[in-house]
C-alpha positions in Angstrom: -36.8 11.4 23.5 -36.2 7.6 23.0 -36.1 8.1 19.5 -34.2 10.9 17.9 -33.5 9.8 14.3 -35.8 11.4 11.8 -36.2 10.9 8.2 -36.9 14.9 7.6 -35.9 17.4 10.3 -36.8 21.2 9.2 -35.4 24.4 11.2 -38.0 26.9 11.5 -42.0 26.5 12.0 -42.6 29.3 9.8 -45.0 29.2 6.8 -42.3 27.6 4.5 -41.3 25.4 7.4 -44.7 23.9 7.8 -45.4 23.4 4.3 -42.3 21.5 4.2 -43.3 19.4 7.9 -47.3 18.9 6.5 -46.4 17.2 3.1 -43.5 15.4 4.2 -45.9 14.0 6.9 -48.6 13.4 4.1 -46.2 11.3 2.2 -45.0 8.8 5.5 -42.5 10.6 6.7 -41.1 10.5 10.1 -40.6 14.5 10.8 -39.6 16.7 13.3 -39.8 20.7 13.5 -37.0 22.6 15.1 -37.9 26.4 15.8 -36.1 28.4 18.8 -38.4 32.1 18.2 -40.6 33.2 21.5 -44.3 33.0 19.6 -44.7 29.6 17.0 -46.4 31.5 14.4 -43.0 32.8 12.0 -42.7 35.9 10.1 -45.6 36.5 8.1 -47.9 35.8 10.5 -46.3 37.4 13.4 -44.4 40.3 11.9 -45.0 40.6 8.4 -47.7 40.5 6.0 -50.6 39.8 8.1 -50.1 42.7 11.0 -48.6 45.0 8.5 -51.7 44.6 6.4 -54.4 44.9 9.1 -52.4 48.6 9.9 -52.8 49.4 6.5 -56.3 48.8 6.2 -56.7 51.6 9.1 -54.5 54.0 6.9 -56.5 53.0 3.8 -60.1 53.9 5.8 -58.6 57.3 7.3 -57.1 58.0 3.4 -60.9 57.4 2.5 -62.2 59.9 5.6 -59.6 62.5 4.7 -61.2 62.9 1.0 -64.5 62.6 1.5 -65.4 65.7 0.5 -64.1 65.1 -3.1 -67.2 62.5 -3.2 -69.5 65.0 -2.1 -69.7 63.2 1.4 -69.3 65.7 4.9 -67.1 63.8 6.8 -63.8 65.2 9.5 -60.8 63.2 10.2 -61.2 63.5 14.2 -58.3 61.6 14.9 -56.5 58.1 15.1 -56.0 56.0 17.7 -53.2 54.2 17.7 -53.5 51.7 20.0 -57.0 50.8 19.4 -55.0 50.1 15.7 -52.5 48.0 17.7 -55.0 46.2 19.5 -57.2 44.9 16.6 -54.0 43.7 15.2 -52.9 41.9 18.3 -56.3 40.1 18.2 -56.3 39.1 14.6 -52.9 37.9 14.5 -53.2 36.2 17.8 -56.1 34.3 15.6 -53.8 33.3 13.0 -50.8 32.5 15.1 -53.1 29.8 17.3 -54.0 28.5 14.8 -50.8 27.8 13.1 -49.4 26.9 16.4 -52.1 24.5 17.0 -50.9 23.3 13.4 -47.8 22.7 14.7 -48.7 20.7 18.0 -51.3 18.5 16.6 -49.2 15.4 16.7 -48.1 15.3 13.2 -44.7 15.9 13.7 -42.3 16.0 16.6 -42.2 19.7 17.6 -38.4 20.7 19.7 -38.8 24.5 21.0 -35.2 25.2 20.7 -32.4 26.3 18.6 -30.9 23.9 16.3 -26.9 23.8 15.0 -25.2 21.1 12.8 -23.0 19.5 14.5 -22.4 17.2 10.5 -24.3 16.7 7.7 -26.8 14.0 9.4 -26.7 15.5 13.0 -27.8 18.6 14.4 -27.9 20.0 18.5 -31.0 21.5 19.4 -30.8 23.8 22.6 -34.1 24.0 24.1 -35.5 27.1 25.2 -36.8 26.1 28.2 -32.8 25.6 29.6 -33.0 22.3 30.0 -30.1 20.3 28.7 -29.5 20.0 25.1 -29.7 17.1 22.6 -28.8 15.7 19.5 -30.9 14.5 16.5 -30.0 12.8 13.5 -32.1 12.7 10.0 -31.7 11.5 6.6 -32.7 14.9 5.5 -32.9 18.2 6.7 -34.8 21.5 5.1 -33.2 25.1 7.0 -36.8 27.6 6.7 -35.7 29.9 9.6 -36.4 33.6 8.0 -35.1 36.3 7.5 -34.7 39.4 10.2 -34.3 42.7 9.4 -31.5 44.5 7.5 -29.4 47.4 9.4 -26.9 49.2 7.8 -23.6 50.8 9.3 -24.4 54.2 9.0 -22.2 56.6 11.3 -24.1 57.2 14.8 -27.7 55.1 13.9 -26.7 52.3 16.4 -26.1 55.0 19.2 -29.0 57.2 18.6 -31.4 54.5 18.5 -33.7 53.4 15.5 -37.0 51.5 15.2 -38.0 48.5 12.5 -41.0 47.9 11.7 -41.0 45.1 14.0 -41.3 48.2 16.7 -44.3 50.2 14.2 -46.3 47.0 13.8 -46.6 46.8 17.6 -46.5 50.3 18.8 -48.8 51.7 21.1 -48.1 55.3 20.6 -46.2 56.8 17.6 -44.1 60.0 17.1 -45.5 62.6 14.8 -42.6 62.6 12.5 -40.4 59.8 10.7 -37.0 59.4 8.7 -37.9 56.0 6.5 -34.6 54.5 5.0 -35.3 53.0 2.4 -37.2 52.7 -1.1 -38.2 48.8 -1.3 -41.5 47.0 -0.5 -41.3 47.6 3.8 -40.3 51.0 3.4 -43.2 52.2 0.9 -45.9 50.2 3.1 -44.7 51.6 6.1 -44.8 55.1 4.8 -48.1 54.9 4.1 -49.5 53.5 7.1 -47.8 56.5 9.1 -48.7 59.6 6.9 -52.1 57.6 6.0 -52.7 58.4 10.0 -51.4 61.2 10.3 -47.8 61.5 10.6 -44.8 63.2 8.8 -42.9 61.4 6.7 -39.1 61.6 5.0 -38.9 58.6 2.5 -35.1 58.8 2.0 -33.5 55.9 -0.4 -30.1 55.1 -1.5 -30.8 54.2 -4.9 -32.5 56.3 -7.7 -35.7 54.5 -8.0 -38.4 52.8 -5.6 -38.6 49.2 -5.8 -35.0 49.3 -7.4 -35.5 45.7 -10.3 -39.1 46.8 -11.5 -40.1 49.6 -14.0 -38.7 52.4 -13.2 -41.9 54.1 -14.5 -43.7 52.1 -11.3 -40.9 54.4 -8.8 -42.2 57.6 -10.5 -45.6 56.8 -9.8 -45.2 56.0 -6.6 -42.3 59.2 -5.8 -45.3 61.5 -7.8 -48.2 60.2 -5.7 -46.0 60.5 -2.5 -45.4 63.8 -2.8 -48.8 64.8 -3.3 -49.9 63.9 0.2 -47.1 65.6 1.6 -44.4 62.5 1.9 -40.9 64.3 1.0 -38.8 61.5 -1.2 -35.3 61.9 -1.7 -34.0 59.0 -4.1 -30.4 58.4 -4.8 -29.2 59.6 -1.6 -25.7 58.7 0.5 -26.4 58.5 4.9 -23.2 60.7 5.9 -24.4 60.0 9.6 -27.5 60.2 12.7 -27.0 62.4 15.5 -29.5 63.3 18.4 -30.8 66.4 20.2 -33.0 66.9 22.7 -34.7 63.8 22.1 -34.7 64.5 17.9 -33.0 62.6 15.7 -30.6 64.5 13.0 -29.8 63.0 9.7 -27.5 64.2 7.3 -27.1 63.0 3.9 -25.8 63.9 0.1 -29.0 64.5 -2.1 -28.6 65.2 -5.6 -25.2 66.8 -5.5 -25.9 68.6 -2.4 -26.0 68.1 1.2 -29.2 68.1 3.7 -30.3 67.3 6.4 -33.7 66.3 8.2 -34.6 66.5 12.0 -37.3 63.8 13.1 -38.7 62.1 16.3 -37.9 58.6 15.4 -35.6 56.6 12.0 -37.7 54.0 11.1 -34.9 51.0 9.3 -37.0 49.7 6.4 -34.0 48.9 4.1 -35.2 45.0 3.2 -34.6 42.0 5.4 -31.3 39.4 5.6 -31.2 35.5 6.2 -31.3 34.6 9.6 -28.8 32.0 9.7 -26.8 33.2 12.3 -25.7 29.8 14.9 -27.0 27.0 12.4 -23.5 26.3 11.9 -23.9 25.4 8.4 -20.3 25.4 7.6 -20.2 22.0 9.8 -22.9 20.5 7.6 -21.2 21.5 4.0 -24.2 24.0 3.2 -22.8 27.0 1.5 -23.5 30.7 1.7 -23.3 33.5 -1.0 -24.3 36.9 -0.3 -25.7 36.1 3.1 -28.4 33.6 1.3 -27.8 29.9 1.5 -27.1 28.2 -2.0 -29.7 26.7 -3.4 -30.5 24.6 -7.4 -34.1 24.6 -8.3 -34.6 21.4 -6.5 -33.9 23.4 -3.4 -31.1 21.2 -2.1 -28.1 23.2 -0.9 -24.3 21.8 -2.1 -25.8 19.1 0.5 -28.1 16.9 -1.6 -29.8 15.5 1.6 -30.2 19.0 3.3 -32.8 21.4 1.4 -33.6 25.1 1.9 -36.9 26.8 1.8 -38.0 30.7 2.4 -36.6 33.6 3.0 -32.7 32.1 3.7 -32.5 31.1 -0.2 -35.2 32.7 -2.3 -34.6 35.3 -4.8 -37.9 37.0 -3.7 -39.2 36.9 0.1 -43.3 37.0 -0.5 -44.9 33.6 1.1 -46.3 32.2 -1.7 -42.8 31.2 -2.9 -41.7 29.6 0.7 -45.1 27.4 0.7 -43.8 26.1 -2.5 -40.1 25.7 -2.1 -41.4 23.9 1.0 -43.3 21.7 -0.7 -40.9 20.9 -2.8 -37.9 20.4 -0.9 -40.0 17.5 1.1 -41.3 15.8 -1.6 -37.4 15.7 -3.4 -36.6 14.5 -0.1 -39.0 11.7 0.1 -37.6 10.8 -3.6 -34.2 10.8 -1.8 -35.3 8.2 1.0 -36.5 6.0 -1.4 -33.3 5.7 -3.6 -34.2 8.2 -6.3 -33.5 11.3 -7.8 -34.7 14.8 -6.8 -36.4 15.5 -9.7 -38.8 18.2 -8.7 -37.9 21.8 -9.7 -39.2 25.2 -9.1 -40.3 26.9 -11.7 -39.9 31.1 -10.9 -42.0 31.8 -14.5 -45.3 33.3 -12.8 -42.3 34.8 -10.2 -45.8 37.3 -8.4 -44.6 40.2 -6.2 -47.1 42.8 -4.8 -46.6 45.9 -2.3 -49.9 47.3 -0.4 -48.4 51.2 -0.5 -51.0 53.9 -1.9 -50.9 53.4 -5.0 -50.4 49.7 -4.9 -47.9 48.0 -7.2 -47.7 44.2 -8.5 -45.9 42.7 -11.1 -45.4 39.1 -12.7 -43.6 37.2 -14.8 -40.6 38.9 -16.7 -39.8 42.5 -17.0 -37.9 44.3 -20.1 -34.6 44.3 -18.6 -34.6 40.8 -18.0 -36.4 39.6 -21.3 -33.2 42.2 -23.4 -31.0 40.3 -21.3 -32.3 37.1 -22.4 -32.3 38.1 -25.9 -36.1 37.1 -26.0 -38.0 39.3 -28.4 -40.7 41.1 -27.2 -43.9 43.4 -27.9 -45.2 45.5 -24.5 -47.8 48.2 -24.1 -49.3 50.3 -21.7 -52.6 52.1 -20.0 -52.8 54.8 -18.1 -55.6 54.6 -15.2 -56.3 58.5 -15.6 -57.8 57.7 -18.7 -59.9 54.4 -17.2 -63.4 55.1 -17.0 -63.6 53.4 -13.2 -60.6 54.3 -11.8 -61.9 57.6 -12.3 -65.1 57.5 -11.1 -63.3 55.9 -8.1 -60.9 59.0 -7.5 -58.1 56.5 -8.1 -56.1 57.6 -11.0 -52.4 57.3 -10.6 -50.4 54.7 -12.5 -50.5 52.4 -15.5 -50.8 48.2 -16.2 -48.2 47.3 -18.6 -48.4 43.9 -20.9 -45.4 42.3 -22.4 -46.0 39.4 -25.0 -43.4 37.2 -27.3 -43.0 38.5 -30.8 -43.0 35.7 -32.2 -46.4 33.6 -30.4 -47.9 36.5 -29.0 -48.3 34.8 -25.1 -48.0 36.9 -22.8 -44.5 36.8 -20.7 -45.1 38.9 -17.9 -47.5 42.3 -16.8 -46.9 45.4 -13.9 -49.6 47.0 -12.7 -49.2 50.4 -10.1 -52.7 51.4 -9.3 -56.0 50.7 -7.6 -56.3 47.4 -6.0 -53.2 46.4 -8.4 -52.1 43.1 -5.6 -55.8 42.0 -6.6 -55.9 42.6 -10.6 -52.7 40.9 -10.8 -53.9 37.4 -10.4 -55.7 37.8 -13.8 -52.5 38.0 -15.7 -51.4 35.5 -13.4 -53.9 33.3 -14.4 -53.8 34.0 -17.9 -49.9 33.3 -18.0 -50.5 29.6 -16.2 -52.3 28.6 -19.2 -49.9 30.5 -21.5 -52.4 32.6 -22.8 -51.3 34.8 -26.0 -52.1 38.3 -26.1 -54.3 38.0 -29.0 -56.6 35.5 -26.6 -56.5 37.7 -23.7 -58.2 40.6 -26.0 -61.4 38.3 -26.7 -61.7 37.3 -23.1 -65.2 39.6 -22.1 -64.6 41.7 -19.1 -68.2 43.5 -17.5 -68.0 47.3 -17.7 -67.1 49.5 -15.9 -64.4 47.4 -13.8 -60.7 47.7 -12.7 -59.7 44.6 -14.4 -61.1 45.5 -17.9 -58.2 47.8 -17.9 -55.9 44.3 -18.9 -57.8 44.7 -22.2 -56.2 47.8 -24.1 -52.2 46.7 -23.4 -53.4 42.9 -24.9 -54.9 44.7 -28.2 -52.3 46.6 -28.6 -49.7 44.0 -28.2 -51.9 42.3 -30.3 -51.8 45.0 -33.1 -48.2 44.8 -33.0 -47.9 41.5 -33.8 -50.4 41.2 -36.8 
């Protein structure tokens, strides 16, 4: 440790974290990476969307056993093993996480396995997990990427009767045959799924009136609908009076639609949405400031510290990885600007803003929504399909939900699309793509799409924006 003044220091080894550490290094950069958690690897790898995903894939397959017979096909659902489930994930995500930590030790940068705090603006005290005595390190820059963890709420009695995350489902060996899920947002639908998908009772109980409170509230009534048909009770606009236990059981009650119930389950699964983990960075020392747990950020993603950036889940007004690779990116290359003198120009643009939840049906949505483009005062045409009436989402079996288009009144291109439905995470990207090159809706009708597919579904929304417009 001869040398322990840096040019870019970031706090967390995460995915936004080593975006941030590779392309400062690709642009000369003298970095080091600061991450204190037990496993290199950070959240999505280890704890998020990659394990959650591989369960889900299970829970899709047994879905597909259980209705078989609706394809003519005689097949039995003979059971699920859960940890042969656990197990594949453990070996898949041990995959990823070696590689990334290989990513990470490569010689690049200078890795500290410890747990950083500022101590200023330009110094910070790393504790090293190891125990061994703690050290200082000074940079020109700094970029905070440490996460998020999950989000519990002070209900009366939860804390004393126990509760699982999904940190505890994604690595369970065995489950319980029955779950209370708080909460209605992106987690909570996914991890519904996966437990009735194999097998298990499930209570979806959410404090506000919709699922996936921000998007269409058309998308929640899919999902709600659909829920309920496999046997998933929702209960949506809901107040948790308090948890008690019995016997083992755990006893919710709570304020439904005016009146009270109650619901007795084996375990409460915690799925209300994650928080920064900033806890012991000491950020008040450096000058970084805080509003509603989330560091402050401007679309350069520097803090109300011009040298010290912020990437990920601590500062982003969504929490998918996509956005923390590029906040990442960003941050360093403003902060190579900064060692050479100049200005951080580089700013984030949030217009293809892409979120996507794996529940059953599965929901995506880009770009702006009708709230936010009334709010704006930006004129607007949308339009809608129904999958019941798509000729291969029928055939498929799959026919819950709707893709809806909006488009500018004035141009025609297309400002934003939702999609609830079959594979909707992978039809996305069309619009996605489509709205990169700021494709009007009137284009987007001539584009040919083979028949019969999923994604020709885009077409009917665009001509009918279209038809609005001429």
């Amino acid at each position: 440790m001869s040398d322990l003044n840096f040019d870019f220091v970031v706090i967390g080894g995460g995915s936004a974290g080593y975006a941030a550490a590779r392309t400062a290094h690709s642009l000369g950069l003298r970095v080091a990476v600061v991450d204190g958690a037990e496993e290199l690897g950070g959240l999505c790898i280890l704890r998020g969307c990659m394990p959650s995903k591989t369960l889900i894939e299970s829970a899709d397959r047994y879905l597909t056993i259980r209705h078989a017979a609706d394809f003519g096909l005689k097949a039995q659902a003979q059971g699920v093993d859960v940890k042969a489930i656990r197990d594949r994930k453990r070996r898949l995500i041990a995959e990823f996480a070696e590689y990334r930590q290989g990513q990470l030790e490569d010689g690049r940068f200078v890795l500290y396995r410890g747990h950083a705090a500022f101590v200023s603006a330009h110094e910070m005290a790393v504790t090293p997990r190891d125990g061994t005595e703690s050290f200082h390190v000074t940079s020109h820059s700094f970029c905070v990427t440490t996460g998020s963890v999950a989000q519990v709420p002070p209900i009366p009695g939860l804390a004393e009767t126990g509760y699982w995350t999904s940190d505890d489902i994604l690595d369970a060996e065995e489950l319980p045959q029955s779950f209370a899920v708080l909460g209605g947002g992106a987690i909570a639908l996914e991890m519904a799924h996966y437990l009735e998908g194999i097998g298990r009772r499930v209570t979806l109980i959410q404090r506000s009136a919709q699922f996936l409170t921000g998007l269409n509230p058309e998308c929640s009534q899919v999902i709600e609908k659909a829920y309920a048909l496999r046997g998933i009770t929702c209960h949506l606009g809901t107040q948790i009076h308090r948890v008690s236990e019995s016997q083992g059981r755990k006893h919710l009650e709570y304020l439904h639609d005016g009146h009270e119930r109650s619901v007795t389950v084996d375990q409460v699964l915690v799925a209300m949405g994650r928080k920064p983990a900033t806890q012991g960075l000491n950020l008040e020392a450096a000058g970084v400031s805080v509003s509603h747990q989330k560091i402050v950020v401007q679309p350069t993603m520097q803090t109300t510290q011009s040298h010290i950036f912020a990437a990920g889940d601590v500062c982003s007004p969504l929490d998918v990885v996509h956005v923390a690779i590029q906040q990442g990116e960003i941050a360093a290359r403003n902060a190579a600007r900064l060692l050479k003198q100049e200005a951080a120009s580089e700013a984030m643009d949030y217009r293809l803003l892409l979120f996507g939840v794996f529940s059953h049906p599965q929901v995506a949505a880009v770009g702006a929504g009708e709230t936010e483009l009334t709010a704006k005062g930006i004129p607007f045409v949308s339009a809608s399909y129904p999958f019941a009436d798509h000729g291969k989402s029928m055939v498929m079996g799959e026919t819950a939900g709707f893709v809806q288009m909006l488009a500018q009144r004035e141009t025609g291109e297309i400002l934003g699309a939702t999609c609830v439905g079959p594979h909707a995470t992978e039809l996305i990207h069309e619009v996605v793509i489509a709205m990169h090159h700021r494709t009007t809706v009137q284009d987007f009708m001539l584009i040919p799409h083979y028949h019969p597919t999923l994604s020709e579904i885009w077409t009917y929304p665009a001509e009918e924006c279209a038809e609005q417009l001429s």
